[in-house]
C-alpha positions as CSV (number, residue, x, y, z in Angstrom):
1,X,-62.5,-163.8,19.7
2,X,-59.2,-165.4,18.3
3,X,-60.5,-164.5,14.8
4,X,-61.0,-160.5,15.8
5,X,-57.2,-160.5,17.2
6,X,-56.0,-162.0,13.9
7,X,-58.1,-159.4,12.3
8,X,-57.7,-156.2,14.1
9,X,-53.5,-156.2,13.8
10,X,-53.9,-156.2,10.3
11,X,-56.6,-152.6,10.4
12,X,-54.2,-151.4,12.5
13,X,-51.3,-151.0,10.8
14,X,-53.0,-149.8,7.9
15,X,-55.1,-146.9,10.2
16,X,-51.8,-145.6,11.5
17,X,-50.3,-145.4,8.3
18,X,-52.8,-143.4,7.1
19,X,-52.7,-141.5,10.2
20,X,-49.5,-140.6,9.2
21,X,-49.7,-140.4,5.9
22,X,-52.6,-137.5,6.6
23,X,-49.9,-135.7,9.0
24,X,-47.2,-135.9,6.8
25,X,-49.3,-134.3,4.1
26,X,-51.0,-131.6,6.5
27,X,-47.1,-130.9,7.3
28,X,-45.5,-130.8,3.7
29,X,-48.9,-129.4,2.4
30,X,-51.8,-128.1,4.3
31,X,-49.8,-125.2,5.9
32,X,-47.8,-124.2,2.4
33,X,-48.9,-120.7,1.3
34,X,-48.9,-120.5,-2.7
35,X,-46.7,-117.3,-3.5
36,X,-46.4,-115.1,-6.7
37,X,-43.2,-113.6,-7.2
38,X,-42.5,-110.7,-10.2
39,X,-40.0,-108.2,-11.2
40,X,-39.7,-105.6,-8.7
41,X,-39.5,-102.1,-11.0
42,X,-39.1,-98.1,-9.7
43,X,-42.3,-95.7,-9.9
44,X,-43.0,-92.2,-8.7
45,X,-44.4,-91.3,-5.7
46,X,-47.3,-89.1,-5.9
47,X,-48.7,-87.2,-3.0
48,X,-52.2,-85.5,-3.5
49,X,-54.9,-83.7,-1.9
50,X,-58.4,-85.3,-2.8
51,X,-61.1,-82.6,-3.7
52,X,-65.0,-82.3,-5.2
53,X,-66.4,-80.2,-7.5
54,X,-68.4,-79.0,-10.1
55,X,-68.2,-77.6,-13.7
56,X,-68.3,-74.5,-14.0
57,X,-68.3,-72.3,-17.5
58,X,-65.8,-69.7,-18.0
59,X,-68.5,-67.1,-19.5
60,X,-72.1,-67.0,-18.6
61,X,-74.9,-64.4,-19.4
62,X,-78.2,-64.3,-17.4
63,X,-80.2,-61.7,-19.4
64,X,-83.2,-60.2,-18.3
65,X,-86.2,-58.4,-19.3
66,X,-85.8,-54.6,-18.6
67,X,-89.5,-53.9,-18.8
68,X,-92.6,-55.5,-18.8
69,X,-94.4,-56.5,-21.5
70,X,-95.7,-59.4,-23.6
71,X,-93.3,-61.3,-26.2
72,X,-93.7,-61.1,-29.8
73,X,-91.1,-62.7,-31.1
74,X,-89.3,-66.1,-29.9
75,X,-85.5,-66.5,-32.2
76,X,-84.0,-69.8,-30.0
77,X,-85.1,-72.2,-27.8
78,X,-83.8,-73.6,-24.5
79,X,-80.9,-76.6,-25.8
80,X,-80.5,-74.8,-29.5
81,X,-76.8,-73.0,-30.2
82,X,-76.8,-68.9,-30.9
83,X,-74.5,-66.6,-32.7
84,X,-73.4,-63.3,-31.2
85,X,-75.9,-60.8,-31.1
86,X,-78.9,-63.3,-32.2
87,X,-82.1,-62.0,-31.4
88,X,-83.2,-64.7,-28.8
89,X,-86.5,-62.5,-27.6
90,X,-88.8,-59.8,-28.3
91,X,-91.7,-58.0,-26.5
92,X,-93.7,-55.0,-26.7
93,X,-94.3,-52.5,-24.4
94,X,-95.6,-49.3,-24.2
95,X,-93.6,-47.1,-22.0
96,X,-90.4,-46.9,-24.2
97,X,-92.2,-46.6,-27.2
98,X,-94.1,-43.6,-26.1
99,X,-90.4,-42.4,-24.1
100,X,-89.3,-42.7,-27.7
101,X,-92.0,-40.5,-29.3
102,X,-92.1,-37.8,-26.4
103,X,-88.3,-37.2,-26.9
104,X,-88.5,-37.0,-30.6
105,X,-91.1,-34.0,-30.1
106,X,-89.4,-32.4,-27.8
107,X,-85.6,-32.8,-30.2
108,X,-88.3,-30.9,-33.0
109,X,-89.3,-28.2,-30.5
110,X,-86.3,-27.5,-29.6
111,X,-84.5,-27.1,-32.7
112,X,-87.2,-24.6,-33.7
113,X,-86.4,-22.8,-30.7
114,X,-82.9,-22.8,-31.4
115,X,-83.5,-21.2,-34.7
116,X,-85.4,-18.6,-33.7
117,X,-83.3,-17.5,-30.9
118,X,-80.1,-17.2,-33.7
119,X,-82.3,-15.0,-35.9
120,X,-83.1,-13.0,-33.0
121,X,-79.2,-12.8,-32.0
122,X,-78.4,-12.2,-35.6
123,X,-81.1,-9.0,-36.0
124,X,-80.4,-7.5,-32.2
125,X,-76.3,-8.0,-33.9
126,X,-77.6,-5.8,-37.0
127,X,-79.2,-3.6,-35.2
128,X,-76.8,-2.9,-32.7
129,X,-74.6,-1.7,-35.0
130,X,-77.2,0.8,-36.5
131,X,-77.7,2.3,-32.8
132,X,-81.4,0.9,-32.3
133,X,-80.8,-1.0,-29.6
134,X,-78.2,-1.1,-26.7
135,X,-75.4,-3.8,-25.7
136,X,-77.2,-5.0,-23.4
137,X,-80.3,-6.6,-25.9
138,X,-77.2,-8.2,-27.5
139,X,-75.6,-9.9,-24.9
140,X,-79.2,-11.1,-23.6
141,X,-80.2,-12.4,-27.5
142,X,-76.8,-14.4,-27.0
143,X,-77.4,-15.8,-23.5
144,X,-81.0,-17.0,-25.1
145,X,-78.9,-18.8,-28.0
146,X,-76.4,-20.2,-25.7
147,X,-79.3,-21.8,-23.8
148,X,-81.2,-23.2,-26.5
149,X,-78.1,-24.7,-27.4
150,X,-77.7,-26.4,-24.3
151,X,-81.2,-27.3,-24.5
152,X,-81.2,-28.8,-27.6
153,X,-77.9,-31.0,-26.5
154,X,-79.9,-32.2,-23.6
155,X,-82.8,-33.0,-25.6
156,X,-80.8,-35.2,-28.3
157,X,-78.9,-36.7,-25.2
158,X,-82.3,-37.8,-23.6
159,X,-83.4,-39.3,-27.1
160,X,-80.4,-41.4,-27.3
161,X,-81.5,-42.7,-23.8
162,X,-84.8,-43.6,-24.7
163,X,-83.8,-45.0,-28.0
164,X,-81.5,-47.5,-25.9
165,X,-84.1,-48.5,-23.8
166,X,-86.6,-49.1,-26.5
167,X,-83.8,-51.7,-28.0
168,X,-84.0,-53.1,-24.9
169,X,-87.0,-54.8,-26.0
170,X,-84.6,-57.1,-27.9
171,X,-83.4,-59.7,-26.2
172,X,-79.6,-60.5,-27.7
173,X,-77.3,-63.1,-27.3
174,X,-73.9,-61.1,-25.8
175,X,-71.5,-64.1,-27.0
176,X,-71.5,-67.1,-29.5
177,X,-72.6,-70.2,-26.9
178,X,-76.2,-72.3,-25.9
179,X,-79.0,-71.5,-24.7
180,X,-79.3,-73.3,-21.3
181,X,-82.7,-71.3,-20.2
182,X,-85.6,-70.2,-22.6
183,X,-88.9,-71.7,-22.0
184,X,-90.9,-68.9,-22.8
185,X,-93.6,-68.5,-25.3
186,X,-94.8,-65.8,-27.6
187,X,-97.9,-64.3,-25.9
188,X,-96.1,-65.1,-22.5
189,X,-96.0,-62.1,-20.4
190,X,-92.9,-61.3,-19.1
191,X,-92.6,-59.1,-16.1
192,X,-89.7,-56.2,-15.6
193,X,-86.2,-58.2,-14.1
194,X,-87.2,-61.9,-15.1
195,X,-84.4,-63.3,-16.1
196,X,-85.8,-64.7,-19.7
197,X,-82.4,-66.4,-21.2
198,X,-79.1,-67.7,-20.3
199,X,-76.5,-68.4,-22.4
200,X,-73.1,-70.6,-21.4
201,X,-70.0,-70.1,-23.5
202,X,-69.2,-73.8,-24.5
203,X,-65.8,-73.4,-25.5
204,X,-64.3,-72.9,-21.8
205,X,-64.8,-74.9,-18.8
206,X,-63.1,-74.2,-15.0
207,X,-63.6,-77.2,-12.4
208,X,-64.6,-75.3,-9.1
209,X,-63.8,-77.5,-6.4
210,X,-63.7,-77.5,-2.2
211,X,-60.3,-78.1,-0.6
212,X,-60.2,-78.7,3.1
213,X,-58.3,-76.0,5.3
214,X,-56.0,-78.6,6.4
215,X,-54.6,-79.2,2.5
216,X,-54.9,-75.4,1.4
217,X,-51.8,-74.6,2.4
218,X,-50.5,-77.6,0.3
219,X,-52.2,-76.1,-3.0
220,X,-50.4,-73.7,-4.9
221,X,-51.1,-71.7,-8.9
222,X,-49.5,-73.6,-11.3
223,X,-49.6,-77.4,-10.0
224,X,-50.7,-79.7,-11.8
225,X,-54.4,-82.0,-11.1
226,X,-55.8,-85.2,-12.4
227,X,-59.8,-84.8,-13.0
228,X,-62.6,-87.3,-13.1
229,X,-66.4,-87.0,-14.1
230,X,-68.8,-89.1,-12.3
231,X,-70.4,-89.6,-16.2
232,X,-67.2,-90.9,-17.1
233,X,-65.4,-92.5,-14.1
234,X,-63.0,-94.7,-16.3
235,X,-61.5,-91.5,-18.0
236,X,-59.1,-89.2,-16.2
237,X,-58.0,-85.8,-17.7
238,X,-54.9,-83.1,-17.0
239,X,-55.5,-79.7,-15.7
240,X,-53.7,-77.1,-14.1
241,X,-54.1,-74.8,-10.5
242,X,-55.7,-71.7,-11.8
243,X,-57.1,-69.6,-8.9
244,X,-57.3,-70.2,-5.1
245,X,-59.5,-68.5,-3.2
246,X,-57.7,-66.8,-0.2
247,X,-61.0,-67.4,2.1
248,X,-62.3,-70.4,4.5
249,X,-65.8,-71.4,4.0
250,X,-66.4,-71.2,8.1
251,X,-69.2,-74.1,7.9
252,X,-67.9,-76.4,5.7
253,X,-64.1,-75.3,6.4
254,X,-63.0,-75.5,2.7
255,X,-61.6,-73.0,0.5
256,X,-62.4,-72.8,-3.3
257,X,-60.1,-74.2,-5.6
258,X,-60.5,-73.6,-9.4
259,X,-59.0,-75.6,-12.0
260,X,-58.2,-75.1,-15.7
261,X,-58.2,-78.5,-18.0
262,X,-55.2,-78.5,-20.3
263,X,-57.0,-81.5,-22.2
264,X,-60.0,-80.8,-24.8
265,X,-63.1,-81.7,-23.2
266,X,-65.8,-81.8,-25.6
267,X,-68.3,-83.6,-23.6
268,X,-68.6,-82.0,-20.3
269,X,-71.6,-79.9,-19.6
270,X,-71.8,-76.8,-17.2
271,X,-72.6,-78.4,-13.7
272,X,-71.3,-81.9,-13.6
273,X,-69.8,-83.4,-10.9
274,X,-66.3,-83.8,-10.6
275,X,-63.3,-85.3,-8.5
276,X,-60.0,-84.0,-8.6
277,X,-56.3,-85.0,-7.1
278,X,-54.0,-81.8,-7.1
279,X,-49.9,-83.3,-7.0
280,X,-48.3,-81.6,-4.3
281,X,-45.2,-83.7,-4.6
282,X,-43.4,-86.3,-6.4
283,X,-40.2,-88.6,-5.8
284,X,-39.1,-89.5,-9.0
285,X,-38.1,-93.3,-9.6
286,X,-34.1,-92.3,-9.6
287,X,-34.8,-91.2,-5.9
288,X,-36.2,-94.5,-5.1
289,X,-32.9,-96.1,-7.0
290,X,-30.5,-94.1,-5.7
291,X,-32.2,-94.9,-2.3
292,X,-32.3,-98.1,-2.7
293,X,-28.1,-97.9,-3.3
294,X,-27.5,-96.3,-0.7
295,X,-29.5,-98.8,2.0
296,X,-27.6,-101.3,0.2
297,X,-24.2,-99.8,0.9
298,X,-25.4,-99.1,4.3
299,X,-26.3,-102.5,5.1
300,X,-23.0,-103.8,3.6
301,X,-21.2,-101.9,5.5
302,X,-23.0,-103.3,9.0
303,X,-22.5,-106.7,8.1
304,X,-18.6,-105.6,7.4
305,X,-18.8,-104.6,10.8
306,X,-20.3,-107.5,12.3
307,X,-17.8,-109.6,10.9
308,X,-15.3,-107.6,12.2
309,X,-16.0,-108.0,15.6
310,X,-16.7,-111.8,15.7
């Protein structure tokens, strides 16, 4: 017992001073909060309304088959570049062919006819003016002539008709671009208005994007956007207001927006998704300075005050 109470002073002191030790650090230490400090520097406020999209290309040409018939000839596939006014398609059919050869007969008849009825004008003239046959057989060998002039007007008119539709067998490309539908096949049969091809202009691109109703009176022609591509999110490009669409979608509540990209955008295809932020505002950096100034001179001149009146 005597040698515990010899013993136990000595643990003692050394258990409260590492009691305190532990409370001194927890003090000076535990609660500290480590703290990095840098150079405070002036940058612009941007406000922006958020928006989504798609790509959309500036010039697109859904052409279709005009008549039925089965295709012949196959000039580009679906993925392959044309020129302007490239045959893409061919395909026969018989209705314009035989329009074609109907309206070419009746062109011949009808120039025959023509002739005859000047001859007979011309020999009704002659004899008129030997007194074999009265005014009246003139002016009626004229009237015929007259006609079969008309005639013969309508008749190359109408073979002018059918000779456009017959080209219309012949599938064109209307503008340089690619071909972003073409899967048929020669021997496919092709029915009258399938479209057979579509071709995208590749050297113009519009972002077409949904504003809410509540922003759309924010956006204006002419302000400037930032863009981004969900294929490349870690890129952003500059565009430009183009077009807003005066009309609210009334179940989605968004109007159409449609943007112009003032940066070359040689990668973006015709649908891709897109995100867009169109600047509504800005506070440049000197308005934050001179801000900043003037709550400084305000505050000086409170604490002016409240020395003043202690």
């Amino acid at each position: 017992m005597q040698n515990l109470q010899k013993i136990f002073p000595k643990y003692s002191i050394a258990l409260g001073a590492l009691f305190l030790l532990t409370v001194a650090y927890l003090i000076v230490r535990g609660n500290s909060i480590e703290v990095e400090s840098g150079e405070v520097r002036y940058q612009e406020l941007v406000q922006a309304v958020y928006a989504t999209g798609f790509v959309e290309a500036t010039s697109v040409a859904s052409l279709s088959a005009e008549y039925s018939g089965t295709i012949d000839f196959v000039g580009a596939r679906e993925g392959e570049a044309v020129r302007k006014g490239q045959k893409i398609l061919s395909f026969q059919s018989p209705r314009p062919v035989f329009a074609v050869s109907e309206a070419r007969a009746a062109l011949a008849e009808q120039r025959a006819a023509l002739k005859d009825a000047e001859l007979n004008y011309a020999r009704k003239s002659n004899l008129f003016g030997q007194g074999a046959v009265s005014r009246q057989d003139v002016d009626g060998a004229e009237k015929s002539r007259d006609q079969a002039v008309e005639m013969l007007r309508q008749r190359e008119f109408r073979l002018r008709m059918v000779e456009d539709d017959l080209g219309k067998l012949t599938v064109r490309a209307p503008f340089a671009g690619m071909l972003t539908l073409q899967d048929v096949k020669k021997g496919d049969y092709v029915s009258a208005g399938t479209v057979v091809a579509t071709v995208v202009d590749t050297t113009g691109y519009v972002i077409s994007v949904e504003v809410d109703e509540l922003d759309v009176p924010r956006v204006r022609v002419g302000q400037k956007a930032v863009i981004a591509f969900d294929a490349w999110p870690e890129r952003r490009f500059s565009s430009v207001v183009s077009r807003v669409v005066p009309m609210t979608d009334r179940v989605t509540k968004t109007s159409k927006v449609y943007l112009t990209p003032t940066d070359t955008l040689d990668l973006i295809q015709e649908g891709m998704t897109a995100t867009a932020n169109i600047v509504y505002n800005v506070k440049s950096r000197r308005f934050w300075s001179e801000r900043d100034q003037c709550l400084k001179r305000a505050a000086g001149a409170l604490f002016g005050a409240l020395l003043r009146v202690d």
